[in-house]
C-alpha positions as a Markdown table, in Angstrom:
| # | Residue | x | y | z |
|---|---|---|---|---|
| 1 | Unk | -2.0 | 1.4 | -22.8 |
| 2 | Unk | 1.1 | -0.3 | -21.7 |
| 3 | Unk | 3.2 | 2.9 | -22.9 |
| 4 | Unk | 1.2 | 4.9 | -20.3 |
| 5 | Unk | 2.0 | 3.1 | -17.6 |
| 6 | Unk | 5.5 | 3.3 | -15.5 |
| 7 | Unk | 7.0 | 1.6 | -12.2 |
| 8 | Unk | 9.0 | 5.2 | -10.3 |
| 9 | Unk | 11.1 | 4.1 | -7.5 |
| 10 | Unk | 12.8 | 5.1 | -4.6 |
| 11 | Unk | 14.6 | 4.4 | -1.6 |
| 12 | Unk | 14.9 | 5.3 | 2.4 |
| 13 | Unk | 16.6 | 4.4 | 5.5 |
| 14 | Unk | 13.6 | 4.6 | 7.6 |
| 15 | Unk | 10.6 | 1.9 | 7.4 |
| 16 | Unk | 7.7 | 4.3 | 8.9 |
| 17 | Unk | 9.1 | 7.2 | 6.3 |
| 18 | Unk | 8.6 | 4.3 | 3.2 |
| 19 | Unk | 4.8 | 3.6 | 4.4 |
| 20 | Unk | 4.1 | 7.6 | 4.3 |
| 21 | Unk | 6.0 | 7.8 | 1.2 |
| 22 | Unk | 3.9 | 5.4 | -0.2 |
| 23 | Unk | 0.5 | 5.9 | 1.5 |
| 24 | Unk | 1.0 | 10.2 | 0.7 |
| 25 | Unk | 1.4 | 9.5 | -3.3 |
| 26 | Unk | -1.5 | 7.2 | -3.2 |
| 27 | Unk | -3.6 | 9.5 | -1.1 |
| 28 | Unk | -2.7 | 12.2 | -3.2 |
| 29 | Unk | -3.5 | 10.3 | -6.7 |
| 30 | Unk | 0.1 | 10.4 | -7.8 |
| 31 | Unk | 0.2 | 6.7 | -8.1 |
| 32 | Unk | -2.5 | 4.1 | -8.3 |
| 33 | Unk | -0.6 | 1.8 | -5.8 |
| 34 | Unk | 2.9 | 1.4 | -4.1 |
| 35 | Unk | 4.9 | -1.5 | -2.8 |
| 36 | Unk | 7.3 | -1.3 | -0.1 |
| 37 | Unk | 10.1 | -4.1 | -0.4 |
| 38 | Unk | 12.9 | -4.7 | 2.3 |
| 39 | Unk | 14.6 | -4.6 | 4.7 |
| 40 | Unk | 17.7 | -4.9 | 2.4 |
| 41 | Unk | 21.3 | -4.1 | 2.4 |
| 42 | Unk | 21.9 | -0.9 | 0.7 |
| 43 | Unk | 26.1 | -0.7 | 0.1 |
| 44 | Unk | 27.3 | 3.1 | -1.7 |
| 45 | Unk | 29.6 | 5.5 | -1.8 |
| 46 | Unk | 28.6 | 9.4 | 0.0 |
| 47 | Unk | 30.6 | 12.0 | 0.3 |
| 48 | Unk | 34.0 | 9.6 | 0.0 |
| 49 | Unk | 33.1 | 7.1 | 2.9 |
| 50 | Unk | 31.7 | 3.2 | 1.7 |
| 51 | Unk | 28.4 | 3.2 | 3.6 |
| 52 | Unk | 26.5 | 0.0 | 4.6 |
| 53 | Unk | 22.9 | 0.5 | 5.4 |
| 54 | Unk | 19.6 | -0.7 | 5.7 |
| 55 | Unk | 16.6 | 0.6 | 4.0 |
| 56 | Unk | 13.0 | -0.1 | 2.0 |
| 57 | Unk | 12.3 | 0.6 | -1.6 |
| 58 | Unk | 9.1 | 1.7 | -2.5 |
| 59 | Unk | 7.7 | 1.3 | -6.0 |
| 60 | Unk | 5.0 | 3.3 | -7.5 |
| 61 | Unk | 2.9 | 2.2 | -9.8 |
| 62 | Unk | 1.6 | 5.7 | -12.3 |
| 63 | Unk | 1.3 | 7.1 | -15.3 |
| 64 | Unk | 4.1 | 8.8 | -17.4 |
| 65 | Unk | 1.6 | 11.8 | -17.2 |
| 66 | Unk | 1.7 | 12.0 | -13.7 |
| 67 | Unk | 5.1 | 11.0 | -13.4 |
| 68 | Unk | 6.3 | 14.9 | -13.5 |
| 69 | Unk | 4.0 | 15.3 | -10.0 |
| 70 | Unk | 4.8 | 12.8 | -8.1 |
| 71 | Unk | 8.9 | 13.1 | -8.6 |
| 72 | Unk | 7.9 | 16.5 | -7.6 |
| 73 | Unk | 5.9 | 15.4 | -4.2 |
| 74 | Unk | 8.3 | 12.7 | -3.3 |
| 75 | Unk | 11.6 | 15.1 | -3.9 |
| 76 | Unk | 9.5 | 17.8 | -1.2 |
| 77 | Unk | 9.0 | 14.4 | 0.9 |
| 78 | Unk | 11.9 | 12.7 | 1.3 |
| 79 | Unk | 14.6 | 13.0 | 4.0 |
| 80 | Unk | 17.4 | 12.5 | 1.8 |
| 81 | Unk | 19.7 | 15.1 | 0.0 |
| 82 | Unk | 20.2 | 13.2 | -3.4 |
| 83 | Unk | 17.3 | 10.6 | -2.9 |
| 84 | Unk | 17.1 | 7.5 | -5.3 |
| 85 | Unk | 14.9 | 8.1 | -8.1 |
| 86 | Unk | 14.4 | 6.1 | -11.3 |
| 87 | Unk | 11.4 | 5.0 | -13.4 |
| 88 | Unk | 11.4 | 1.9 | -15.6 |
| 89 | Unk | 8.9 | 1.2 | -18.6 |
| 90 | Unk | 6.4 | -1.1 | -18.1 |
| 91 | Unk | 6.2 | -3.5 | -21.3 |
| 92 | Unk | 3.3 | -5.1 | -21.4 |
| 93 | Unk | 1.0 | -6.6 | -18.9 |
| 94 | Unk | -2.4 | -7.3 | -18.5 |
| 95 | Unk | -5.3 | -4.7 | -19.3 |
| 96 | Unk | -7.1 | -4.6 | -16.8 |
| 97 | Unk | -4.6 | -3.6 | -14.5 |
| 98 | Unk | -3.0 | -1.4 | -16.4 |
| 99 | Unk | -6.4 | 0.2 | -17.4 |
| 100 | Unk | -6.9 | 0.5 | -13.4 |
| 101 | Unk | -3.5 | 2.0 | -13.2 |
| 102 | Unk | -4.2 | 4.8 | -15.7 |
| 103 | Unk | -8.0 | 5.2 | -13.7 |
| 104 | Unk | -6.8 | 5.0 | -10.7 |
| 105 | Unk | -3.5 | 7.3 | -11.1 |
| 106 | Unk | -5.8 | 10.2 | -12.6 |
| 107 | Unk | -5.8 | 13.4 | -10.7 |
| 108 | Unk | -9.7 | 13.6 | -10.8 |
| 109 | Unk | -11.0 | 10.7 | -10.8 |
């Protein structure tokens, strides 16, 4: 079960844009749940200037299965040209929630 289950996150500049971000893939059964952290500091490079700037990372809680979806949805959704977007493994954790994870991320359920 634990192998099923991935954390998918993203960024934005905009803390109205992270709740629909994350309210849209949980609505739409892409994730089972999403967590907005921030405001933080966000310090990169674009386009050759240093930018400084503030957004919200929202992490998504899903399935590898429907991991192809919602990079899909949130790619269509996002305000960004090359938005943030990487998924990290979940090892381990307890099976209940992961079990709801897998229910609860399942396009039919």
């Amino acid at each position: 079960m634990p192998d099923d289950v991935v954390i998918a996150q993203t960024t934005i500049d905009d803390e109205t844009k992270a709740g629909e971000l994350a309210g849209g893939a949980v609505e739409g059964r892409l994730a089972a749940c999403a967590h907005i952290d921030g405001p933080f500091t966000a310090v990169y490079r674009w386009k050759g200037d240093l930018i400084r700037d503030k957004e919200w990372r929202i992490s998504y809680k899903t399935t590898r299965e429907r991991l192809p979806a919602l990079a899909e949805w949130v790619k269509a959704a996002h305000s960004y040209e090359v938005p943030q977007w990487i998924v990290l493994a979940v090892d381990g954790g307890s099976e209940e929630f992961l079990s709801w994870v897998v229910q609860e991320s399942a396009p039919n359920a």
